[in-house]
C-alpha positions in Angstrom: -44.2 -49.5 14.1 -47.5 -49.2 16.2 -46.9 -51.1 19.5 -49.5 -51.8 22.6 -48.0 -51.9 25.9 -49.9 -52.4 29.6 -49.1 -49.7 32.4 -50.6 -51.4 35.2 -54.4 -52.6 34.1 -54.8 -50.0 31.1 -53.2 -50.8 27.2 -51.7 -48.0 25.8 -50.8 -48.1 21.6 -48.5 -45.9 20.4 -45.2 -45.6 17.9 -42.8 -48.0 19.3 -39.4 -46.3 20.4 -37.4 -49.0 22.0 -36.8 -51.7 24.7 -35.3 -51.2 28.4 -33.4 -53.9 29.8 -35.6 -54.9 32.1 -37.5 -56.2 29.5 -40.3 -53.6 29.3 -41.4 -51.8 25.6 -41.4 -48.1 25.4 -44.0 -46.2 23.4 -44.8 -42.6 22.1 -48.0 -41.0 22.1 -48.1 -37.8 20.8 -45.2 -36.0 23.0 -45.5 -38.6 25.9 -44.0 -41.5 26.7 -44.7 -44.6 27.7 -43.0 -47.7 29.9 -44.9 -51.3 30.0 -45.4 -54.7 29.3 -46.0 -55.5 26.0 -48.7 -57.5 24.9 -48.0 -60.7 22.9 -49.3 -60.5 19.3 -51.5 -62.9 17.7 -50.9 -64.5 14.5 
């Protein structure tokens, strides 16, 4: 599932690959990854 994340002031989107329990998203992009907050979605 494609997720968006922000890592300070810049989004990142990427495949979504969990949640740490600080309450933060992790995403992949390509062979990186990924720790931020993630953005709410809109219905």
């Amino acid at each position: 599932m494609l997720r968006t994340i922000t890592v300070g002031t810049i989004s990142v989107q990427g495949m979504f690959e969990g949640n740490t329990a600080d309450g933060k998203m992790v995403v992949r992009v390509d062979n990186r990854l990924y720790k931020g907050r993630p953005v709410d979605r809109k219905s």
